[in-house]
C-alpha positions as CSV (number, residue, x, y, z in Angstrom):
1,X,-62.1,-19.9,45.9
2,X,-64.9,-19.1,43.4
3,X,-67.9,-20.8,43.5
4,X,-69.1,-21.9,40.0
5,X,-70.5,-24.9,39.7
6,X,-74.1,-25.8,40.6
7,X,-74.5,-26.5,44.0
8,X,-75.5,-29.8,45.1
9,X,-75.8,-32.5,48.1
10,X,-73.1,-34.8,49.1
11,X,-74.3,-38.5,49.3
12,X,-72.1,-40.7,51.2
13,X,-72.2,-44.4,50.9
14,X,-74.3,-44.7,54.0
15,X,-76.8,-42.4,52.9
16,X,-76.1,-39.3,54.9
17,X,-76.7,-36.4,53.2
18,X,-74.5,-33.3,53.1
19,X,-76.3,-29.8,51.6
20,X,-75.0,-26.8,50.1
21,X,-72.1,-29.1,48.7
22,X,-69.6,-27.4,45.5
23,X,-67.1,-28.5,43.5
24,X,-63.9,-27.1,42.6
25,X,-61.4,-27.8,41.2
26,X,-60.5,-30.9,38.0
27,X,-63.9,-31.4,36.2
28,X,-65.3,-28.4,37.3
29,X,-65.6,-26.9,33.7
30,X,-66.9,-30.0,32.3
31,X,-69.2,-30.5,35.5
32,X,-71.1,-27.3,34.5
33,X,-71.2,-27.6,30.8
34,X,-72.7,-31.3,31.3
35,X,-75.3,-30.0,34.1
36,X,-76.4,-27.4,31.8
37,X,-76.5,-29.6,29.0
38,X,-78.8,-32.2,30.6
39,X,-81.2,-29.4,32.1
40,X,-81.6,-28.2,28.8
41,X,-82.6,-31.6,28.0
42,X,-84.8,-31.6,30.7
43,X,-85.9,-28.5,29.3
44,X,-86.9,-29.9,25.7
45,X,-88.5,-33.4,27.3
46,X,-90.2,-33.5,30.3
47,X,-93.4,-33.6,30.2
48,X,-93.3,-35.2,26.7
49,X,-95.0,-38.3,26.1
50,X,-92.8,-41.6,25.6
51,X,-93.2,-43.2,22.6
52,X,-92.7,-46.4,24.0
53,X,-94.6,-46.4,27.3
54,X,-97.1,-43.7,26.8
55,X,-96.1,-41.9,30.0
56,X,-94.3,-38.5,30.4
57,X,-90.9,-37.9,30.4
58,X,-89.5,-37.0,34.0
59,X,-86.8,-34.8,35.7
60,X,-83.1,-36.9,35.0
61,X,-80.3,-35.2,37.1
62,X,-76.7,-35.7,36.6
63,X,-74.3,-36.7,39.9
64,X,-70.7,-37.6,40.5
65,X,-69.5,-40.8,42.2
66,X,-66.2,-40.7,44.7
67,X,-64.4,-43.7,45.5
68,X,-62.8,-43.6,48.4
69,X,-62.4,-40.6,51.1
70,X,-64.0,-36.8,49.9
71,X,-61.8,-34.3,50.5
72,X,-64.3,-31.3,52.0
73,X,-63.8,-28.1,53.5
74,X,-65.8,-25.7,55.2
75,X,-66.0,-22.3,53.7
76,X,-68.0,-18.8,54.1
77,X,-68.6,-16.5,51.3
78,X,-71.1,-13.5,51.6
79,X,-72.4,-15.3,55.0
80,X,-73.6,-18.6,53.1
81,X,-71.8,-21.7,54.3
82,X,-70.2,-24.4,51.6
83,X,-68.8,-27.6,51.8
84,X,-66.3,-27.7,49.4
85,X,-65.0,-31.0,47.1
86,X,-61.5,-30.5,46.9
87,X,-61.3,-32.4,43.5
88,X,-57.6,-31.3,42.6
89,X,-57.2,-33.8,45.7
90,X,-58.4,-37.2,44.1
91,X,-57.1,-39.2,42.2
92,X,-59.0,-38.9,38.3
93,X,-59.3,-42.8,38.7
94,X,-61.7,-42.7,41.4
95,X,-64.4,-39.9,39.6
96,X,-67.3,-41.1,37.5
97,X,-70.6,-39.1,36.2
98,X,-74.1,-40.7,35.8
99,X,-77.2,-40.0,35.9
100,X,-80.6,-40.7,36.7
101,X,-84.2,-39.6,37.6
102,X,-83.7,-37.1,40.0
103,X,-85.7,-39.0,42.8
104,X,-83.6,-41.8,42.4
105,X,-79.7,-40.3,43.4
106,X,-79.5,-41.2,46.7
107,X,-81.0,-44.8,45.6
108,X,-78.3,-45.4,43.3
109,X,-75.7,-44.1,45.5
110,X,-76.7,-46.4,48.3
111,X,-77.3,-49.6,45.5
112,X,-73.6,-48.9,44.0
113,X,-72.4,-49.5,47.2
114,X,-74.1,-52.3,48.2
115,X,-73.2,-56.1,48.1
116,X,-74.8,-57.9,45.5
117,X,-75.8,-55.1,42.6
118,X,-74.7,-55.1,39.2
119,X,-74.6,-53.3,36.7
120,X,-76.4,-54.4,33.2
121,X,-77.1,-52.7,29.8
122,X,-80.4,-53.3,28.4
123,X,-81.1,-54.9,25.1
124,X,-82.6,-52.8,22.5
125,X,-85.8,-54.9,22.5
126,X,-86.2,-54.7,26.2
127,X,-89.2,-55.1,27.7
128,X,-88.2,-52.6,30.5
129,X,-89.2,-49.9,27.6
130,X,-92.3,-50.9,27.9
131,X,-93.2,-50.7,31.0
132,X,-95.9,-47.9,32.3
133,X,-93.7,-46.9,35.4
134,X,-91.0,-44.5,36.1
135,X,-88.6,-46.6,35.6
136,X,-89.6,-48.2,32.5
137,X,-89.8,-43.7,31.2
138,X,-86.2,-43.7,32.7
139,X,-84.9,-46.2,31.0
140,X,-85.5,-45.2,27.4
141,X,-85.5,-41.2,28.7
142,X,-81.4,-42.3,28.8
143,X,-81.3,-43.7,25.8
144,X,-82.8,-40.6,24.0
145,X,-80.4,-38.0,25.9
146,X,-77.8,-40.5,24.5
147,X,-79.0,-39.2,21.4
148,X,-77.3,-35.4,22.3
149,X,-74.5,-35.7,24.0
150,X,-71.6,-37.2,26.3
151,X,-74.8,-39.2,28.3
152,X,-75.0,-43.0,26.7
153,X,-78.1,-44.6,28.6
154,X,-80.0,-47.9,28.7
155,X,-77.9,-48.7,31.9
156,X,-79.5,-50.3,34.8
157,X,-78.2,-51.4,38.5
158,X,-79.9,-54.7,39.2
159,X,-80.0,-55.3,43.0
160,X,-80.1,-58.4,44.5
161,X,-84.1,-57.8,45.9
162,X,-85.0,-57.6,42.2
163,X,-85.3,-53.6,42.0
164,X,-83.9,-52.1,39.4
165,X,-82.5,-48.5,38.6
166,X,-82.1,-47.1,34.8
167,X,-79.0,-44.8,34.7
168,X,-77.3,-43.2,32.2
169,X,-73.2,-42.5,31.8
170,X,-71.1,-39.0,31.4
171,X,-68.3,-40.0,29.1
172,X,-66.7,-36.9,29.5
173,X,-65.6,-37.7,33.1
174,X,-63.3,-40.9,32.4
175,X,-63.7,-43.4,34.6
176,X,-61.5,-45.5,36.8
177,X,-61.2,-49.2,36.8
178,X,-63.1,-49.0,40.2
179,X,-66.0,-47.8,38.6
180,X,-65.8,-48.7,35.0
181,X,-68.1,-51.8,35.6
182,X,-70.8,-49.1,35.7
183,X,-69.9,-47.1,32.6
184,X,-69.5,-50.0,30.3
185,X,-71.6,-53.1,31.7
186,X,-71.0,-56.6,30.5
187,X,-73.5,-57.9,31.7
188,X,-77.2,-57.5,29.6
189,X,-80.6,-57.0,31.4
190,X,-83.1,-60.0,31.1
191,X,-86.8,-59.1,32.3
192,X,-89.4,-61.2,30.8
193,X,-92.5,-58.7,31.7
């Protein structure tokens, strides 16, 4: 086994956290040709102002959804410890790339997976743009890395307790019907401030 693609943390539905977390096998090419792609975006914004807002640009970080059970194994190379995703194990059907502002992963992990959230697409005219807050930033940050590759934004997980989290879609990882709701929402996002 050779690891090559970034190294990561494995979020599971509940929230636990698993570090020093690789992935191998389908994907993995396109996994670290996306990465790159959106740190080099990362690169090139944050810290910009928003046109919209007027605040700067944050930190968005790309992440992989799993339905279903993670094949992991445990594995030593030059004394450091991995947990590796065995993703020649699971089915293509149950894989889907997003992301978000980095802060945010384990949020959206945990929202996905809980009763009651939805998935929306925001309007062009949104008000959400326009709002002087992280998550308004987020929301059109998406929609400008839309602009430069595989990464279609102005997504957001509405959650029952009113929070919302702007997220952004990696078309070059097809996904399932399990998760499609999330990469193409029919819903549309109605805020009135």
């Amino acid at each position: 086994m050779d690891v090559q693609t970034p190294e990561g943390d494995l979020i599971l539905s509940n929230g636990t956290t698993i570090h020093d977390v690789v992935w191998d096998g389908q994907y993995s090419g396109t996994i670290i040709q996306d990465h790159n792609q959106i740190d080099q975006l990362n690169g090139q914004f944050v810290e910009q102002i928003d046109p919209i807002n007027n605040q700067q640009y944050v930190p968005l970080q790309d992440f992989y959804v799993i339905k279903g059970q993670v094949p992991i194994e445990q594995v030593t190379i030059n004394g450091q410890t991995y947990y590796v995703i065995e993703a020649n194990n699971i089915n293509p059907a149950n894989i889907a790339g997003f992301y978000t502002y980095q802060g945010w992963v384990p949020n959206f992990v945990v929202a996905i997976n809980t009763q009651g959230t939805y998935a929306a697409g925001l309007p062009g005219n949104s008000p959400v743009f326009t709002w002087t807050n992280t998550t308004g930033t987020v929301a059109y940050q998406t929609k400008v890395y839309g602009e430069y590759g595989p990464f279609p934004g102005g997504a957001v997980l509405a959650q029952s307790n009113g929070t919302i989290i702007p997220y952004g879609v990696n078309t070059n990882i097809p996904a399932g019907i399990y998760l499609s709701s999330f990469y193409a929402p029919q819903q549309v996002y109605n805020s009135s401030s």
